[in-house]
C-alpha positions, 0 to 999 in steps of 0.5 A: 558253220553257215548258221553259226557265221548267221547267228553271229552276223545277226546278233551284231546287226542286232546290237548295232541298228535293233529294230528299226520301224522303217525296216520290214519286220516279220513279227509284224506279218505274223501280227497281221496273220494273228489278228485274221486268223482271229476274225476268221476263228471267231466267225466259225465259232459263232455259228457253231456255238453250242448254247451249253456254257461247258460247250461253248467254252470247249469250243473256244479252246479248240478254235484257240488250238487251231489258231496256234496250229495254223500261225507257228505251222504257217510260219515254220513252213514258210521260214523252213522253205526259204532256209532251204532254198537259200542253203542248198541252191546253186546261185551266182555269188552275188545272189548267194551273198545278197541271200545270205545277208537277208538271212543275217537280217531275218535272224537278227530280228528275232534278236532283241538286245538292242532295244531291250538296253536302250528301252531300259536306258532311257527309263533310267535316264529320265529317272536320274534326269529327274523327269518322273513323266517321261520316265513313267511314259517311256516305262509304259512302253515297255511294261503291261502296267500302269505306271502313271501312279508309280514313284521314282521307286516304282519305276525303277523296279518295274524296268529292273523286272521288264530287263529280267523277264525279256532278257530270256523272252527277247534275247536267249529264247530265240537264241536257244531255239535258233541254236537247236533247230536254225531261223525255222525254229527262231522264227516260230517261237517268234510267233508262239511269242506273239500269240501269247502277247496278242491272245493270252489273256485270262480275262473274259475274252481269251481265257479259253480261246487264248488258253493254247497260246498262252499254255505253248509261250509256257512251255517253249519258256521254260528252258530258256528262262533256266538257262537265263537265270544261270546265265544272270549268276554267272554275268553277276561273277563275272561284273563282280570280277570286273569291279574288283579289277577296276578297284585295284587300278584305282588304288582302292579308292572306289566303293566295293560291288554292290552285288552279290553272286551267292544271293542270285543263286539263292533267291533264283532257288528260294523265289523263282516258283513264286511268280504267277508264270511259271517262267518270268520268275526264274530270271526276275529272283535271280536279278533281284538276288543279284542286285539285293532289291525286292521285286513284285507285290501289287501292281495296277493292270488295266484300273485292277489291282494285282497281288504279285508275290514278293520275290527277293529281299532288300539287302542294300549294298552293304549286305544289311541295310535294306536299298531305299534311297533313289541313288541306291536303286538307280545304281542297282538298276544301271548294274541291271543293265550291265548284267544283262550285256554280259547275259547276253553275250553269255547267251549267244557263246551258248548258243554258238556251243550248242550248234557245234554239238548238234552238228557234231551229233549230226555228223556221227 
């Protein structure tokens, strides 16, 4: 019952104050460590560098394991210890209650629903404020593309697809690995996490050195962003029940949803193999299935040029017509918004359900 009290603790703590840059954060010690083990890494692979290209390339990737090793090894040792020490020592009840609340926080920082919303929201806002500029700025943020060329459109779709992909990244995964394995495990896909944002690139310099970080954030992902692609169907159900609810208080005088459950799971099955990851796709198909938008196609990384695979189809509130005026995706995209909420909530239920099983399994 102790981790189940933690996790919902610290996803209330999470949905309250976020992430705040004044507070310590521990992904930016595991940063830190990253970008010295990187230093060290790449000073012991100079001077043992083969003049072979193949050589060269093997030993990159062997350093790039050891890197992987040493930061999520480092890190779950760390995380392990202190669990340890706080739930099995004998402290005064002070001390007990202060190290249980510190356990909250750290939980709670592996969580990111507060500041996926609000980075989302504002996007929108500056969108539907008109201020095509703050809204391009805002989305740079929070996406790994330019945005200085995007239009109204464009933005709106690129946040529907951020709001997608890192509601599985940022809200379910560690949900999913705290459920299975408490705060050591949460923390750790943390760091797997990192690796990936920080070192796995396929460009020239992290192509091979990156190569194990980038092959590990795939394979911790893929449960998770299943899980997240059902969880979005069934928040889809449920917002859909909710408008039909306010609908019939209303006398029927409000328009009828805009989405569309069927399609999510269609669209999630049809397209959610056509994304460049093997993960991202499954939670973007599903959104786009739902809200009735298109996502994907080319997008400019860095000056290059990108052919990203379409995934969904414009079908427009309706049905039929496809979504092309501004008012139609900005509607889509606050339902973004919404669905995300519920996924959310849907998540930590899960989590919460898969802890009492394990415990229960445990106990036999």
């Amino acid at each position: 019952m102790t981790d189940a009290a933690i996790l919902t603790l610290a996803y209330i703590l999470d949905l309250i104050i976020g992430d705040p840059r004044w507070l310590p954060h521990p992904v930016r010690v595991i940063g830190w460590l990253i970008e010295k083990m990187e230093r060290i890494l790449r000073k012991s692979e100079v001077r043992s560098q083969k003049s072979e290209v193949k050589g060269r390339d093997l030993a990159e990737k062997l350093y790039g394991v050891l890197l992987v090793a040493v930061v999520a090894g480092i890190t779950y040792s760390i995380f392990y210890t202190l669990n340890l020490i706080v739930l099995t020592s004998h402290f005064s009840l002070l001390t007990s209650y202060l190290l249980f609340a510190i356990l909250v926080f750290l939980t709670s920082t592996t969580l990111a629903s507060n500041d996926l919303i609000k980075s989302g929201k504002t996007v929108i806002d500056a969108v539907n404020m008109g201020d095509k500029e703050s809204a391009r700025e805002k989305l740079s943020f929070i996406v790994g593309r330019d945005t200085k060329q995007l239009d109204n459109k464009g933005i709106l779709k690129a946040t529907i697809e951020t709001l997608a992909e890192n509601t599985s990244d940022g809200i379910i995964a560690p949900l999913f690995y705290f459920a299975i394995g408490g705060l050591p495990l949460a923390m750790t896909y943390k760091a797997i996490n990192t690796l990936d944002s920080m070192v796995g690139y396929r460009n020239e310099k992290y192509k091979n050195f990156g190569w194990a970080s980038a092959k590990l954030d795939d394979i911790v992902n893929y449960i998770p962003a299943r899980i997240t692609g059902i969880l979005i169907f069934i928040a889809t159900i449920i917002l859909i029940a909710i408008d039909r609810f306010k609908n019939v208080l209303r006398f029927g005088l409000s328009r009828s949803s805009a989405l569309n459950s069927l399609n999510c799971l269609n669209i999630m099955l049809r397209d959610g193999r056509k994304h460049l990851s093997p993960n991202s796709g499954i939670p973007e198909a599903a959104m786009a299935g739902a809200l009735g938008v298109r996502l994907g196609g080319p997008s400019f990384y860095g000056g290059i040029i990108i052919e990203k695979p379409y995934i969904g189809e414009e079908v427009g509130a309706n049905g039929r017509s496809p979504v092309q005026s501004p008012d139609e995706l900005l509607d889509a995209s606050e339902k973004a918004v919404s669905i995300v909420k519920i996924t959310s909530i849907l998540g930590l239920v899960c989590a919460l359900m898969l802890q009492y099983l394990r415990i229960a399994i445990c106990c036999k």
